[in-house]
MARSE-777660 format. One line per field, with one value per residue (C-alpha): residue in three letters; x, y negated, z negated. Coordinates in steps of 0.2 Angstrom, whole numbers. Each point is the difference from the previous one (the first is absolute). Layout:
code <- [Ala	...]
u <- [X	...]
v <- [Y	...]
w <- [Z	...]
//
This chain:
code <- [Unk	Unk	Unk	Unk	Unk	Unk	Unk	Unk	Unk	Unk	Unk	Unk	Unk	Unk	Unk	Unk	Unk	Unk	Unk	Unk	Unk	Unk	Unk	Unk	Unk	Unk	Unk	Unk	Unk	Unk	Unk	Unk	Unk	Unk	Unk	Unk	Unk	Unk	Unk	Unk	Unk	Unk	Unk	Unk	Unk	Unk	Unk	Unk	Unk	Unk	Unk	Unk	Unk	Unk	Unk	Unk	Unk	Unk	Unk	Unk	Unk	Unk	Unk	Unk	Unk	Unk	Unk	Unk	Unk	Unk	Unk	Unk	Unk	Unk	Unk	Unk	Unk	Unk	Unk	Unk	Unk	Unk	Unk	Unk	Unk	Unk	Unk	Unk	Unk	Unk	Unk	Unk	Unk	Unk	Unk	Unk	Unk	Unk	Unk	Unk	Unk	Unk	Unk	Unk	Unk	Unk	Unk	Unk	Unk	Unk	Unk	Unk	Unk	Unk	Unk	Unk	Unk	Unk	Unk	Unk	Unk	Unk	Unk	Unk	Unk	Unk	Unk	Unk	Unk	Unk	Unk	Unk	Unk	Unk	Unk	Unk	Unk	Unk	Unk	Unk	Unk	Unk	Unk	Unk	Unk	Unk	Unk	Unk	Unk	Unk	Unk	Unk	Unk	Unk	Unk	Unk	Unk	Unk	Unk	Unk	Unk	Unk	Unk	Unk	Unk	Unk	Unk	Unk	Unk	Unk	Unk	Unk	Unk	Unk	Unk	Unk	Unk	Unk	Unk	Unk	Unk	Unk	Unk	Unk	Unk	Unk	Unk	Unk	Unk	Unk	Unk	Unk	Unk	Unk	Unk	Unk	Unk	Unk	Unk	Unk	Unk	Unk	Unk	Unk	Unk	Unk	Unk	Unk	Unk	Unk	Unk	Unk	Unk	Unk	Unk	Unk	Unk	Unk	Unk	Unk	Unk	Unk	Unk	Unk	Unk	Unk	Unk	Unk	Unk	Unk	Unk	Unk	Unk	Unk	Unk	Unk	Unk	Unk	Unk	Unk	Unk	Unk	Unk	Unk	Unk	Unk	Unk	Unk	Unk	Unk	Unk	Unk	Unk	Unk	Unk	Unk	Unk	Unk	Unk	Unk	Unk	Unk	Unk	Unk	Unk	Unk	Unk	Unk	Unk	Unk	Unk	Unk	Unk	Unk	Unk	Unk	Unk	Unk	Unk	Unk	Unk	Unk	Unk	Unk	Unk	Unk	Unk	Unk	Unk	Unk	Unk	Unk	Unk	Unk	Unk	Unk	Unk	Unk	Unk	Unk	Unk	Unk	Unk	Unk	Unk	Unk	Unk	Unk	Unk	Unk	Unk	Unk	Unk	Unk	Unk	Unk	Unk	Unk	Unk	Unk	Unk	Unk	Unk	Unk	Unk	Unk	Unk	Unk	Unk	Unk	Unk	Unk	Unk	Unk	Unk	Unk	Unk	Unk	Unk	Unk	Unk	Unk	Unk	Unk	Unk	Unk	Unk	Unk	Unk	Unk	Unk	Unk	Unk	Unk	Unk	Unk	Unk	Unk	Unk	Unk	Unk	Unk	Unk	Unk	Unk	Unk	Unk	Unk	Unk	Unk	Unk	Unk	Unk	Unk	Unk	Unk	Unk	Unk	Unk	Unk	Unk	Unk	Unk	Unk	Unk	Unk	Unk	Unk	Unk	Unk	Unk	Unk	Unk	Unk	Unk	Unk	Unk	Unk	Unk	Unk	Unk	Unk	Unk	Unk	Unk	Unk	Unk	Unk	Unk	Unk	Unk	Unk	Unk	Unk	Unk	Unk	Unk	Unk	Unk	Unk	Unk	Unk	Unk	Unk	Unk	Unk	Unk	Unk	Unk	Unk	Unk	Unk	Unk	Unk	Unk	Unk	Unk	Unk	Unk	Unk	Unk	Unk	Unk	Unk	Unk	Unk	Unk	Unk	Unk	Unk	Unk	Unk	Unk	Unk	Unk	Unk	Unk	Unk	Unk	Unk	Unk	Unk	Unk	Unk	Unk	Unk	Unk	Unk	Unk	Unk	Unk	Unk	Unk	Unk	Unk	Unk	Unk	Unk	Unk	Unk	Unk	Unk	Unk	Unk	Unk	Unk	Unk	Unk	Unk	Unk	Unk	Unk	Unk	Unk	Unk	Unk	Unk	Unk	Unk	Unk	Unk	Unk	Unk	Unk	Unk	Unk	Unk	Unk	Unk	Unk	Unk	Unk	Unk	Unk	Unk	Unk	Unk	Unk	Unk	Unk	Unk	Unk	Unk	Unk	Unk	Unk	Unk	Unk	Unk	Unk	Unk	Unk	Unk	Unk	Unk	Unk	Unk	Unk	Unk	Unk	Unk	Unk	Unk	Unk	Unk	Unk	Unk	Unk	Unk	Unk	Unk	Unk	Unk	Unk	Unk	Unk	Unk	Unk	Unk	Unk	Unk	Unk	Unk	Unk	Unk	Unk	Unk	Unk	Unk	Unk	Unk	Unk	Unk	Unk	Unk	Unk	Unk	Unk	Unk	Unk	Unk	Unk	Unk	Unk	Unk	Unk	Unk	Unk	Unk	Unk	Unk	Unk	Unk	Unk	Unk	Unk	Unk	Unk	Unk	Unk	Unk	Unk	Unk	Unk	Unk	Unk	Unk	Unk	Unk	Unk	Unk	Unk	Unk	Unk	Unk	Unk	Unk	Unk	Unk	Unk	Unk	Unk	Unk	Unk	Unk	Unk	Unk	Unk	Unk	Unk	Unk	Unk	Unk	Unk	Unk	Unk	Unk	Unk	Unk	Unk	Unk	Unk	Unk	Unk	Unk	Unk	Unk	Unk	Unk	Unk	Unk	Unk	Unk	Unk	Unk	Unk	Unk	Unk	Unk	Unk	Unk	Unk	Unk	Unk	Unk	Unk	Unk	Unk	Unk	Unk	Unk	Unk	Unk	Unk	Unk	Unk	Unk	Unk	Unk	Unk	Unk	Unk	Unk	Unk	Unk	Unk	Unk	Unk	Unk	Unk	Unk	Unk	Unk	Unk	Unk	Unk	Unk	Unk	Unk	Unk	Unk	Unk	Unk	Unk	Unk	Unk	Unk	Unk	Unk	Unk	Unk	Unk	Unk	Unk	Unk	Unk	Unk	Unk	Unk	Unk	Unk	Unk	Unk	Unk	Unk	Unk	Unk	Unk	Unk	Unk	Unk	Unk]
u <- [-380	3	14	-10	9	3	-8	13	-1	-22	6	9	-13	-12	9	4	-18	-5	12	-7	-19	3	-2	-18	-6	-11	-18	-7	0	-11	3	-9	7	1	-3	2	17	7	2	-8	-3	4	-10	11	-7	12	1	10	2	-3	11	-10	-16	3	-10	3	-3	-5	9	-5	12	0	13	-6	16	2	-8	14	15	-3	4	-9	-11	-4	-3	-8	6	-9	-18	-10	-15	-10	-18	0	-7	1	7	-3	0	-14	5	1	10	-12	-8	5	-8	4	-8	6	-3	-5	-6	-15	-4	-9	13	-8	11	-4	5	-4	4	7	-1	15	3	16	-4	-14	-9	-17	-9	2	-12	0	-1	-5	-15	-10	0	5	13	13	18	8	14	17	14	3	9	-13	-18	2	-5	-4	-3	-7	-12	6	-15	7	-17	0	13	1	7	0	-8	-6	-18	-13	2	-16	-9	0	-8	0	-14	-2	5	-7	18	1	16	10	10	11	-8	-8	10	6	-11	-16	-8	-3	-2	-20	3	11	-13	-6	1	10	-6	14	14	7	15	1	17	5	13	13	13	17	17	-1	-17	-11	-12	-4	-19	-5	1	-11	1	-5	-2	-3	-9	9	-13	-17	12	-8	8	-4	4	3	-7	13	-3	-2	12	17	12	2	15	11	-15	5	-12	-1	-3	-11	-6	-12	5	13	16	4	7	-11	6	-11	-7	-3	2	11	10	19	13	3	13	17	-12	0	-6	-17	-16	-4	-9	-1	-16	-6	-19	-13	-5	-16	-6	9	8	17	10	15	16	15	4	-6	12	10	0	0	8	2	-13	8	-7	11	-1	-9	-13	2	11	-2	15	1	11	-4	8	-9	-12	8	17	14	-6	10	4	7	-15	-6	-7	-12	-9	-18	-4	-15	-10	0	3	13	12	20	14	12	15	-1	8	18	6	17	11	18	8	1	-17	-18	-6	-19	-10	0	-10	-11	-6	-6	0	-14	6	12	-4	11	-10	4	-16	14	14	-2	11	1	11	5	13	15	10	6	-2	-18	-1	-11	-7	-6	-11	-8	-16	1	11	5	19	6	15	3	9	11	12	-3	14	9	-6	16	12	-9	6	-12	-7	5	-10	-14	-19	-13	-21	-13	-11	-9	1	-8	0	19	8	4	2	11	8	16	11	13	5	16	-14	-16	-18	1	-12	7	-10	1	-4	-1	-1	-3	-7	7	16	6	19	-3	-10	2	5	-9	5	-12	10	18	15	-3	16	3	1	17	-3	-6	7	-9	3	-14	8	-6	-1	-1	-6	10	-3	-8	-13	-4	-19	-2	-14	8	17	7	-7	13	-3	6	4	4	16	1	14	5	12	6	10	2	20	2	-9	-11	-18	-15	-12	-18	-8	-17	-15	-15	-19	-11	7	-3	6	17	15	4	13	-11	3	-5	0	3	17	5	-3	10	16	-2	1	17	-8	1	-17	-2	-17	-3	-14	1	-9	-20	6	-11	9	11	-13	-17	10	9	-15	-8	19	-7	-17	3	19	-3	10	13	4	0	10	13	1	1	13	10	0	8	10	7	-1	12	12	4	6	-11	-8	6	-4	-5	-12	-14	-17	-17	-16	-16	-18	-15	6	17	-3	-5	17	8	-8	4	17	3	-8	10	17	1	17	0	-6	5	-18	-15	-15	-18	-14	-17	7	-8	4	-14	-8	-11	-8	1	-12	-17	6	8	-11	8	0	1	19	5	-7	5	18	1	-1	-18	-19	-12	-17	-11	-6	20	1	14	-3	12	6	8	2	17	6	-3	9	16	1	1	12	-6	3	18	-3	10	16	-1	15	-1	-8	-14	-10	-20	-9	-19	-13	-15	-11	7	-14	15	10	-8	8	-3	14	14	-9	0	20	4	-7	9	19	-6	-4	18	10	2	4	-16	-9	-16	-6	-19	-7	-19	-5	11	-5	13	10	5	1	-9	14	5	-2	12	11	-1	2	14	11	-4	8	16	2	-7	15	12	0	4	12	9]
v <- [-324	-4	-17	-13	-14	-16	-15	-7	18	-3	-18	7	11	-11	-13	15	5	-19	-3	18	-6	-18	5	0	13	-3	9	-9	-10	-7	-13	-12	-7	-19	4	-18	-3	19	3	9	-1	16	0	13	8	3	8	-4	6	-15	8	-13	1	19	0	-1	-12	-4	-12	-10	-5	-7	-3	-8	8	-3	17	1	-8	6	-20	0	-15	-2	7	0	6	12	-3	11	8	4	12	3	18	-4	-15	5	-13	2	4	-14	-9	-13	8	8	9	3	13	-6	6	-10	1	-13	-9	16	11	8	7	-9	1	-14	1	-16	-7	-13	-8	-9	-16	4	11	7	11	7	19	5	18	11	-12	7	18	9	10	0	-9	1	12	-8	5	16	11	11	-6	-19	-9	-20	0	-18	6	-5	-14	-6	-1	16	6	20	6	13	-2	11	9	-13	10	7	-5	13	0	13	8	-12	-18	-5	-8	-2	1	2	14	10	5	18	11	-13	0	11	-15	-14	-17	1	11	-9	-12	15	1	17	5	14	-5	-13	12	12	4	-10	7	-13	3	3	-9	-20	3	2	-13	6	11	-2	-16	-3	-11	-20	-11	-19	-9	-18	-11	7	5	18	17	14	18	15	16	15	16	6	5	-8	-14	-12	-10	-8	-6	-13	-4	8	-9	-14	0	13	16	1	15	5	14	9	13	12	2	17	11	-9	-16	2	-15	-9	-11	7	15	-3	19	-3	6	-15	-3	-18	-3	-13	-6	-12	-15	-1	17	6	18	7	6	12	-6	11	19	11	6	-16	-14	-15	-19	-16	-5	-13	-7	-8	-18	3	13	15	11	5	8	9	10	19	15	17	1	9	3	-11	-18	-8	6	-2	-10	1	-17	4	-13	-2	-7	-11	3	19	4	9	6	2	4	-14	3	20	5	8	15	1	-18	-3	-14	-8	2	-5	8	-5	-12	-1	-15	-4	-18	-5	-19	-8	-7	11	-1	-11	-10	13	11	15	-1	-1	-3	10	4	16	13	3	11	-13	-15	-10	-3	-9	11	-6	14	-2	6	6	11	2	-5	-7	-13	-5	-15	5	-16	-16	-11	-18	-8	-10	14	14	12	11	0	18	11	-9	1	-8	-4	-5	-14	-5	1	-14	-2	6	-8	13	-6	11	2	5	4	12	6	-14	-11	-8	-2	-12	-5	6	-5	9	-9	19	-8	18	13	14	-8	-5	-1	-21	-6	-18	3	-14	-1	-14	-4	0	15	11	4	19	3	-1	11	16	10	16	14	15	17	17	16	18	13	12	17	9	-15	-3	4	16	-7	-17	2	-14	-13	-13	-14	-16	-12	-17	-6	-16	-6	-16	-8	-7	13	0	2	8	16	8	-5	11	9	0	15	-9	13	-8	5	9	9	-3	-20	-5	-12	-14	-11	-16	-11	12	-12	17	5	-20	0	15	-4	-19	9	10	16	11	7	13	0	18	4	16	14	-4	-18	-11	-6	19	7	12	15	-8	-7	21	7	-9	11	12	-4	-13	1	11	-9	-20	4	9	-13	-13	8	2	-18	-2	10	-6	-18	7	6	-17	-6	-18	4	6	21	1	-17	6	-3	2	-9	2	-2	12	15	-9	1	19	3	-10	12	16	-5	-5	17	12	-10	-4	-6	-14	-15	-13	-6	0	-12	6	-11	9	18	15	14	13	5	13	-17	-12	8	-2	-18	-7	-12	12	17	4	-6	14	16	-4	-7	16	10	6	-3	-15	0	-9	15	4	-1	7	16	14	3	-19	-4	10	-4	-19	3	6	-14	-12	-9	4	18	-6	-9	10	-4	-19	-11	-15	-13	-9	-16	3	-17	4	-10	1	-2	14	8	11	7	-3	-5	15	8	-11	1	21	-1	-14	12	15	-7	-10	17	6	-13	-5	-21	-6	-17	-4	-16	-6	-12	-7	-4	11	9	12	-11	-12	-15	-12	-15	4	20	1	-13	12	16	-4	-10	13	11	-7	-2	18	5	-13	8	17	-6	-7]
w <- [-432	18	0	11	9	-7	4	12	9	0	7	14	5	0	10	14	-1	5	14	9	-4	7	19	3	14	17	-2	16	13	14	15	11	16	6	18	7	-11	2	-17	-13	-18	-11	-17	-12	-17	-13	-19	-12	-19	-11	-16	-11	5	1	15	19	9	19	9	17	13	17	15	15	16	17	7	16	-11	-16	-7	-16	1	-18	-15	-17	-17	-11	-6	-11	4	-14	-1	19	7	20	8	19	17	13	16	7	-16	-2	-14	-16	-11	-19	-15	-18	-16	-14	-18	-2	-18	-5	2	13	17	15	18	13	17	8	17	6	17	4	-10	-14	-11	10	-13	-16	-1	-18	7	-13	-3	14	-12	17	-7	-12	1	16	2	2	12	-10	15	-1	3	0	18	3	19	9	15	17	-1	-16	-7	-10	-13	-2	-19	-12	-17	-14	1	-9	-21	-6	-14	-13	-17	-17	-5	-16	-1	15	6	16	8	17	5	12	15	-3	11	12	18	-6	-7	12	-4	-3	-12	-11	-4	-9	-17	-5	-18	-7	13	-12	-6	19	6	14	12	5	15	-12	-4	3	9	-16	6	14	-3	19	10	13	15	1	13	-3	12	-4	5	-10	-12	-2	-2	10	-8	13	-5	3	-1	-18	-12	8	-6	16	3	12	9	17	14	16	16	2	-20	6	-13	-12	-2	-17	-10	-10	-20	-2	-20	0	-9	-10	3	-2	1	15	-5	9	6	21	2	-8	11	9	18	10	5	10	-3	10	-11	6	3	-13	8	-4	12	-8	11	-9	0	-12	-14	1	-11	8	-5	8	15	11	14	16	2	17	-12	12	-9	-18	-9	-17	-11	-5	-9	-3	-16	-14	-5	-2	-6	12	15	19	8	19	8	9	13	8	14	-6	19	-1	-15	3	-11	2	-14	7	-14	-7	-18	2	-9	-1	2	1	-7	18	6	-2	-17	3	-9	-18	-8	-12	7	15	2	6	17	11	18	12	14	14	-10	4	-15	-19	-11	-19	-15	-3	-10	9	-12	-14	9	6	18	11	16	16	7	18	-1	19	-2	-15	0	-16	-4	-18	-8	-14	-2	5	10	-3	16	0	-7	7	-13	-8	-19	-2	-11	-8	2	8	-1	11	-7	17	20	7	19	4	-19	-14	-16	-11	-17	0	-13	-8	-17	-3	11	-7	11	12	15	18	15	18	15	13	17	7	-11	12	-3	-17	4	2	-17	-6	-19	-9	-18	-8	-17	8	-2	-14	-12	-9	-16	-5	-14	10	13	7	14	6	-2	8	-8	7	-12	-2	9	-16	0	15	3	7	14	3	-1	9	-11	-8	-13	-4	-16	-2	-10	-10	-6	-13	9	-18	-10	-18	-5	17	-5	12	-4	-8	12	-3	12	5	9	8	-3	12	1	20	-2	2	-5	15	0	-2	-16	-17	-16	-10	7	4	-19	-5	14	-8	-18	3	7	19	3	13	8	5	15	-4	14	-1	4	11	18	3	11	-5	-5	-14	-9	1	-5	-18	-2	-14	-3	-9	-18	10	18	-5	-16	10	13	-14	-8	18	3	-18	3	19	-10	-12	13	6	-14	0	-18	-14	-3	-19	-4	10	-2	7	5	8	-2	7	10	-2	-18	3	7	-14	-12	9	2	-17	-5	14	-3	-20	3	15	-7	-15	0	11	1	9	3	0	4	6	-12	-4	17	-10	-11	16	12	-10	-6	18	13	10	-5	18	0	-14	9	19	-7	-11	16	-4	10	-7	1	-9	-9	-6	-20	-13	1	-6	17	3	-17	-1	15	-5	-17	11	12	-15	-8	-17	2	-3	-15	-12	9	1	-9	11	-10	10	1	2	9	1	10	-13	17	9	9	12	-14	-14	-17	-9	11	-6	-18	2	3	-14	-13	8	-1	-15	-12	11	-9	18	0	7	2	7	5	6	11	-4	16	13	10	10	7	-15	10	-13	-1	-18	2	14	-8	-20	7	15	-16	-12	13	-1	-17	-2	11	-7	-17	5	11	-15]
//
């Protein structure tokens, strides 16, 4: 039996886990100006883990600044916001328009959609009373869109197809049901009875999107209080949907469902065109380029240039994106910022995100601003889209001081006319709203810092520096050979009896995502717990440049787990953390390289700890939302027709970290998501019973309700504490 900590030890934990959960983070933000009194008045969106509740919480602020002084007006503390799906302004700020969820007497879901002007309550719709559709789709990243018209009489949004009725051939139950097959039933038609449909597979787009069957697109007309649905063309997912010029047509983004549909969430490389479509005569018009998946229509405040983000369909799941820009008159279509191969540490790496926020022109209708991957930091880039010349903000400055916050990371929330509001933060440094008054665009060498809430303190706890690592010759990749990496290094800055401190080895998913330097409650905990953690962005890392997210295709297993083990290695060398209490953590493909390493080097670690780890690619592909993500990361073709065959199967079985499983003597803490629709649960279940009839120490914990993430409130907070006592024992 395994010697757990005490209950002063569990105290302590606890207590650390509290302090790194109690700084809530900025999700989004919106401003409206006070023309006459020169100021404006920024409304800020936070979250929050609410350890009691177990839930998270959103939180409302709002600071009212001098725009040319940066004086903060006034302010107002935190309010809750509870049941809220869109809480958007009109564009002129004199209306606001609000969709909340409720659960009415009956127990039954309701959505209404609320009206407000600057002094009262105007209307109340109870939406899903007028049987138009199903609920409306909230602001997933993905599909969701809430968009006022120009006229402010109209209100364009995504909602779920209108269910069909479905009944068994006895019983004579009606009941409601999925949309068959997404878009090949129109709204007519779901009035229908459908006898024998009542137990029909219904296709679903993945991980976290499970609810999404195939939305289709709403437009409100605010004072008949009728809804309008726009027929697409057939068998497509829309989404992103914003008006074009004059209310006249919309712009959207359209999924195809056939033949099959794979997962979206995290996927930017999915076959997707942008169309744009006349309301009233109803014709679609394909704006993109064919054999590119396209994200993220945005209109310039003028309305005469669209902009988007695309990457090549296939491959890699995220990738280098182009932005590409349309001249609204013509139609004609230029790539304003191109992907970039290879990138050193000094230059422009490309663009690398998987948001873009809903606002980011400046006035001029000729810079935009964005946040993007540059290596291990976030930056903000200014692009002209003229001529294509790029600046980026990576710290911000003291306006008083002028000296730099060096090394954090930012994000965009909003551009309105020439203000940027920000987060900023650092690993020692918790979220906090920045705002960036750019007088020039062209010129970002004189920005007014604003910082709302006052001077930010670090941790005093933490410490942390960004390393680079050069393979060494016999691994350097025999196609792209000047690639280097990077990993992040934390340190406590409070030792126990002077020793030098425990490392944890920490490995990202994606494997195309990567470690920044903005505030990370898991390593905060860890550092805050007596632990360094190195955060390796091992080659395949998003922000270093085209080449190295392709060096990964069909090394994986071999490539990352050697560039891991380097970084240990180089960490090691410099004599900050101690060389024999090592352990290792990682979920997803970061729990892939966890298994693998565990497996190749029996004799590294004290202790490991995985959360929903990819470790049998032979079982995965037929059981994945993205089966896609095994063969092209395996090195091998998809198509749509690809099965297990005995052809890919062995080569599979030797990419996988259970083809090591006979070697393994680190013991290792499973954390499943029951949910898990990415990597599914029976891949963590599949390695438990391997090591378990080994005599290998193993234990496996489940969470009801998670899905691959394992952000529920009380799963993030069981599984990260469990962690560290997991660790803790073997430690001692």
């Amino acid at each position: 039996m395994l010697d757990f900590p005490n209950v002063f030890e569990e105290m302590e934990m606890i207590s650390n886990y509290r302090a790194v959960t109690s700084f809530p983070t900025p999700t989004n933000a919106d401003l409206t100006f006070q023309e006459n009194l020169g100021s404006a008045v920024l409304y800020s969106y936070w979250s929050q883990r609410d350890l009691e509740r177990t839930e998270k919480t959103t939180l409302l602020r709002t600071h009212t600044f001098d725009i040319q002084s940066g004086r903060v007006i006034s302010y107002t503390g935190p309010q809750e916001i509870k049941n809220e799906l869109w809480n958007k302004f009109s564009p002129s700020g004199k209306l606001r328009a609000v969709v909340r969820n409720e659960i009415d007497q009956k127990k039954e879901d309701k959505q209404y959609l609320e009206i407000f002007d600057c002094c009262r309550k105007l209307k109340t719709i109870d939406i899903l009373a007028e049987e138009k559709h199903g609920k409306i789709v909230n602001n997933d990243g993905q599909f969701g869109s809430f968009e006022w018209s120009a006229s402010e009489k109209q209100i364009l949004y995504l909602a779920e197809k209108k269910k069909a009725k479905t009944s068994n051939f006895f019983g004579n139950k009606v009941t409601n049901t999925s949309e068959k097959q997404g878009s090949d039933m129109s709204n007519t038609d779901s009035d229908k009875i459908r006898q024998g449909d009542g137990f029909a597979y219904i296709e679903n787009w993945g991980e976290q999107l499970t609810e999404r069957v195939c939305p289709v697109i709403c437009i409100l007309d605010i004072d008949s209080i009728s809804v309008k649905i726009i027929e697409i063309l057939p068998f497509q997912s829309p989404g992103q949907v914003i008006w074009a010029p004059l209310d006249s047509g919309i712009v959207f983004c359209a999924w195809k469902h056939e033949p099959y549909k794979l997962g979206l969430k995290f996927c930017c490389q999915r076959e997707c065109y942008l169309y744009y479509q006349d309301i009233e005569q109803g014709s679609a018009e394909v704006l993109s380029e064919k054999d590119y998946a396209v994200r993220f229509p945005r209109f310039s405040p003028d309305m005469r240039k669209l902009i988007y983000l695309d990457v090549p369909v296939g491959g890699a799941h995220n990738q280098c994106a182009r932005l590409i820009m349309i001249d609204w008159a013509t139609r004609t279509r230029k790539v304003v910022v191109d992907t970039v191969g290879n990138a050193i540490a000094s230059k422009f790496p490309g663009i690398y995100t998987y948001n873009l926020e809903r606002y980011v022109w400046f006035s001029d209708n000729v810079h935009l601003a964005l946040s993007s991957n540059w290596r291990s930091v976030n930056a903000i880039l200014i692009v002209n889209t003229d001529t294509g010349a790029i600046q980026h903000i990576s710290n911000g400055i003291d306006n008083e001081s002028k000296t730099a916050q060096v090394d954090g990371s930012f994000e965009l929330l909003c551009v309105k006319k020439n203000v940027l509001v920000l987060v900023y933060s650092a690993l020692n440094l918790p979220f906090h709203l920045v705002i960036a008054n750019v007088s020039d665009p062209s010129n970002i060498k004189n920005i007014l810092w604003i910082y709302p809430d006052g001077p930010q303190e670090t941790l005093d706890w933490l410490s942390f520096t960004i390393l680079t690592h050069k393979p060494s010759k016999e691994r350097t990749h025999p196609k792209f050979e000047c690639l280097d990496y990077e990993s992040i290094l934390c340190l406590p800055n409070k030792r126990v009896d002077g020793e030098l401190p425990p490392l944890i080895v920490f490995s990202h998913g994606g494997p195309n995502s990567v470690f920044d330097t903005s505030f990370n409650i898991i390593t905060a905990f860890f550092c805050k717990c007596g632990y360094a953690v190195v955060m390796v962005n091992y080659r395949g890392s998003l922000g270093f440049g085209q080449d190295s997210i392709n060096s990964l295709i069909g090394n994986i297993g071999t490539q990352d787990v050697q560039d891991v083990k380097q970084a240990l290695e180089d960490v090691i060398e410099k004599g900050v953390s101690s060389n024999q209490k090592i352990f290792k953590f990682g979920g997803s493909h970061g729990g892939f390289i966890t298994t693998h390493f565990i497996g190749q080097y029996p004799n590294t670690f004290m202790a490991a700890a995985s959360r929903n780890p990819v470790v049998n690619l032979t079982s995965m592909l037929s059981a994945t939302d993205i089966n896609d993500w095994v063969l092209v990361q395996a090195g091998l073709e998809f198509k749509p027709t690809s099965v297990a065959d005995d052809k890919i199967l062995p080569h599979l079985w030797s990419l996988s970290p259970m083809s090591y499983i006979d070697q393994v003597r680190t013991p290792i803490l499973l954390m499943i998501g029951a949910e898990d629709r990415r990597v599914p649960p029976s891949q963590g279940f599949e390695y438990y019973k391997a090591l378990k009839s080994r005599g290998i120490p193993v234990r496996c914990l489940v969470y009801p309700g998670n899905n691959h993430s394992l952000t529920n409130v009380d799963a993030e907070a069981d599984s990260l504490i469990n962690t560290v006592i997991w660790f803790n024992t073997y430690l001692s």
